[in-house]
SEDRENTOR-341793 format. One record per atom (N, C-alpha, C): residue number from 1; residue in three letters; atom name; x, y, z negated. Coordinates in pm, whole numbers, always signed. Atoms other than C-alpha are relative to their C-alpha. Example, Ala and Ser with C-alpha at 12.3 -4.5 7.8 and 13.67 -1.06 7.14 Angstrom:
% SEDRENTOR-341793
 num residuo atomo     xx     yy     zz
   1     ala     N    +89   -119     +0
   1     ala    CA  +1230   -450   -780
   1     ala     C    +90   +120     +0
   2     ser     N    -82   -119     +6
   2     ser    CA  +1367   -106   -714
   2     ser     C    -77   +109    -73
This chain:
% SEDRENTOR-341793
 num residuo atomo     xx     yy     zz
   1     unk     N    -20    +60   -128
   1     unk    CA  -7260   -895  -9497
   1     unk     C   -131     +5    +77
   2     unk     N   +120    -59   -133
   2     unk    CA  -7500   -855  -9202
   2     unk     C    +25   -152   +134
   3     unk     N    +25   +102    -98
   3     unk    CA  -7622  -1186  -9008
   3     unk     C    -66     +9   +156
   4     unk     N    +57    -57   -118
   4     unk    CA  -7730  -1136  -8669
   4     unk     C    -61   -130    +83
   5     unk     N    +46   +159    -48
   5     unk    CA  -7956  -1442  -8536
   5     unk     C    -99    +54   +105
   6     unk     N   +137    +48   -137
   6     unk    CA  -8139  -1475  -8201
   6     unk     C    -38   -151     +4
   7     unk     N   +132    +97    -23
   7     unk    CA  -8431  -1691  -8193
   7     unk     C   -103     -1   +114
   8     unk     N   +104    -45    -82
   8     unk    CA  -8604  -1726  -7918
   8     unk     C    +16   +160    +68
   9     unk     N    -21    -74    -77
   9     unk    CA  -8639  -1395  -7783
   9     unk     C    +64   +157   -109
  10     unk     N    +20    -89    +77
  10     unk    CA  -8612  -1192  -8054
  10     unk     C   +169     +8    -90
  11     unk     N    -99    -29   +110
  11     unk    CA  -8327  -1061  -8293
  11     unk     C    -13    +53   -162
  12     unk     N    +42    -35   +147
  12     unk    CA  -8354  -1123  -8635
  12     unk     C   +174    +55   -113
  13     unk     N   -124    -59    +84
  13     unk    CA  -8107   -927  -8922
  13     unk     C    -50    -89   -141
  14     unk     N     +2    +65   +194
  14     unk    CA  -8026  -1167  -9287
  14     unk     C   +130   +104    -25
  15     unk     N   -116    -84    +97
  15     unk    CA  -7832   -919  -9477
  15     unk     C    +33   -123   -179
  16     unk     N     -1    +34   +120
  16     unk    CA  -7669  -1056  -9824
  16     unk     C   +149    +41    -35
  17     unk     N    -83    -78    +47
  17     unk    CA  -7449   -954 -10078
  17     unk     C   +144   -115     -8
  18     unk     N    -75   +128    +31
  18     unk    CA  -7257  -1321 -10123
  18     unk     C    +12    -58   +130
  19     unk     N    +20   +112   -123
  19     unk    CA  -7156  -1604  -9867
  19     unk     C   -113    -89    -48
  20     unk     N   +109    +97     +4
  20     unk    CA  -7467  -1791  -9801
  20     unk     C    +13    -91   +101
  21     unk     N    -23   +103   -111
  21     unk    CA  -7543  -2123  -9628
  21     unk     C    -81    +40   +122
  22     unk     N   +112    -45   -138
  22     unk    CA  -7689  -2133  -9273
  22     unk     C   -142    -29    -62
  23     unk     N   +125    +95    +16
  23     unk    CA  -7946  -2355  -9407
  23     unk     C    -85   +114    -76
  24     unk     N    +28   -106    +61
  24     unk    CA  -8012  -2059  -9661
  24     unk     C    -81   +117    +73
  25     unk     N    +25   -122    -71
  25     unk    CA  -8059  -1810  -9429
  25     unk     C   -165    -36    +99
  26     unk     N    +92    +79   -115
  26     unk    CA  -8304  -2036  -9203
  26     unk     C   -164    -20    -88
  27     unk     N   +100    -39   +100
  27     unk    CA  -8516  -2072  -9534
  27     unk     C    -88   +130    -39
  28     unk     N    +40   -158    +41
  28     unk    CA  -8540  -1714  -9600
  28     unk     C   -122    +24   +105
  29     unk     N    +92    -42    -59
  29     unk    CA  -8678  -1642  -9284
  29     unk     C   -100    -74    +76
  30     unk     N   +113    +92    -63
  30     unk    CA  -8914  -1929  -9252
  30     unk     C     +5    -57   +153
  31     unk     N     -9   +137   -135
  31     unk    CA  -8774  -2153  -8974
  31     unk     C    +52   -124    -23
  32     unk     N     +6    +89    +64
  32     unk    CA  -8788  -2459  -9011
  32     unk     C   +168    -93    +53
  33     unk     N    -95    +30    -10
  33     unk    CA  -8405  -2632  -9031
  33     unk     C    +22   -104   +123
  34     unk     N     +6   +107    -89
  34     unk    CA  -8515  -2943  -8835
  34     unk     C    -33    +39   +184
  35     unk     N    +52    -30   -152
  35     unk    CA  -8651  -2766  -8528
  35     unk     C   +140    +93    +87
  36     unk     N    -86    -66    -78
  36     unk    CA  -8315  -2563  -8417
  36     unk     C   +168    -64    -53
  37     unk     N   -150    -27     -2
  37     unk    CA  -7929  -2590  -8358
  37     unk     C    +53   +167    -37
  38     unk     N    -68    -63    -18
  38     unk    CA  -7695  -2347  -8484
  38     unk     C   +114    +78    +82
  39     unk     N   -143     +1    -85
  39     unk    CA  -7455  -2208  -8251
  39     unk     C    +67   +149    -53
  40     unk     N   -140   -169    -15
  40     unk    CA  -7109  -1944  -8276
  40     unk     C    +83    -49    +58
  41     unk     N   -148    -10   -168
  41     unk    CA  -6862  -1886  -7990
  41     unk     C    -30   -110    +24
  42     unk     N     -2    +65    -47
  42     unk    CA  -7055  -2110  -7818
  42     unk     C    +32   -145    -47
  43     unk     N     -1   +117   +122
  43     unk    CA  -7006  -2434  -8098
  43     unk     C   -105    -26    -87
  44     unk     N    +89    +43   +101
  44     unk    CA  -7253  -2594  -8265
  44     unk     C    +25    -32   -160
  45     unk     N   -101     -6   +135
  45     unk    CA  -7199  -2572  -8644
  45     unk     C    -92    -43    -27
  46     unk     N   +113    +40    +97
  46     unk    CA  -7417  -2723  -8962
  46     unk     C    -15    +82    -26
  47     unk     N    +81    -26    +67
  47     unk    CA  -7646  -2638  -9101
  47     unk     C    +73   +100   -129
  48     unk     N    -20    +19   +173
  48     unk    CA  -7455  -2633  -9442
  48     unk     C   +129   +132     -7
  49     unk     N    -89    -74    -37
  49     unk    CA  -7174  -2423  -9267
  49     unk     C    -33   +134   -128
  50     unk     N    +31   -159    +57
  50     unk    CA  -7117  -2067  -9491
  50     unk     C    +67    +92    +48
  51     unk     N    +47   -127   -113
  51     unk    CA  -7160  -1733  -9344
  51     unk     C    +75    +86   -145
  52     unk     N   -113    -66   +121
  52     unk    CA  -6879  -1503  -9578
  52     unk     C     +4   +134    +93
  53     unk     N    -28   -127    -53
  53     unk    CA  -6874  -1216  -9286
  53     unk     C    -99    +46    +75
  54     unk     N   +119     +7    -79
  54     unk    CA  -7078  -1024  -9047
  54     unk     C    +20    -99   +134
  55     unk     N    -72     +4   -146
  55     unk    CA  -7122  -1189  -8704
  55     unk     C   -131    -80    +52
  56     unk     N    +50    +21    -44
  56     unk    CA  -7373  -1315  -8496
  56     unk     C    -44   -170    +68
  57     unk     N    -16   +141     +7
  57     unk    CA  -7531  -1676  -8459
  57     unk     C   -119    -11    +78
  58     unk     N    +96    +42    -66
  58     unk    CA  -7762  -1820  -8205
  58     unk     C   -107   -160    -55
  59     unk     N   +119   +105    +29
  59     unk    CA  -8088  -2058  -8277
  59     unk     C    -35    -65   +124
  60     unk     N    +46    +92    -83
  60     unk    CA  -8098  -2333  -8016
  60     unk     C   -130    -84    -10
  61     unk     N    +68    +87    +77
  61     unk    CA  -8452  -2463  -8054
  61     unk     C     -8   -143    +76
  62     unk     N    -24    +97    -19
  62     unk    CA  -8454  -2815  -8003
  62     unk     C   -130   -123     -5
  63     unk     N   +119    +84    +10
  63     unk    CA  -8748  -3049  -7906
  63     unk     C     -6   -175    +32
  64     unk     N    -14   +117    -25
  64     unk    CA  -8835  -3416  -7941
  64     unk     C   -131    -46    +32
  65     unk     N   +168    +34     +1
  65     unk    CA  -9130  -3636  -7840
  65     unk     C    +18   -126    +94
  66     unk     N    -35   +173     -8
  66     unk    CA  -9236  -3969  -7732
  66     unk     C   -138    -13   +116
């Protein structure tokens, strides 16, 4: 399966042979879980959600402060 994630400006590829979690995938390529939203077709999904096909997922990053 073939993940397709925009971050920011860029387009990153997680390939894997199994369904993996988002959270999984977010590990791999060193971003940190707490700093972004997931989104597909426009829906915000978890984290924990699993990724079984190819398809394309957006990184909302998400800032807090006081």
């Amino acid at each position: 399966m073939r993940v397709q994630i925009k971050h920011h400006d860029e387009i990153l590829i997680f390939k894997s042979e199994v369904p993996v979690a988002i959270s999984l995938i977010l590990r791999e390529l060193e971003i940190p879980s707490s700093t972004v939203l997931a989104v597909y077709n426009d829906t915000i999904v978890p984290h924990s959600s699993i990724i079984s096909e190819d398809l394309e997922i957006e990184l909302v990053v998400v800032s807090s402060g006081g």
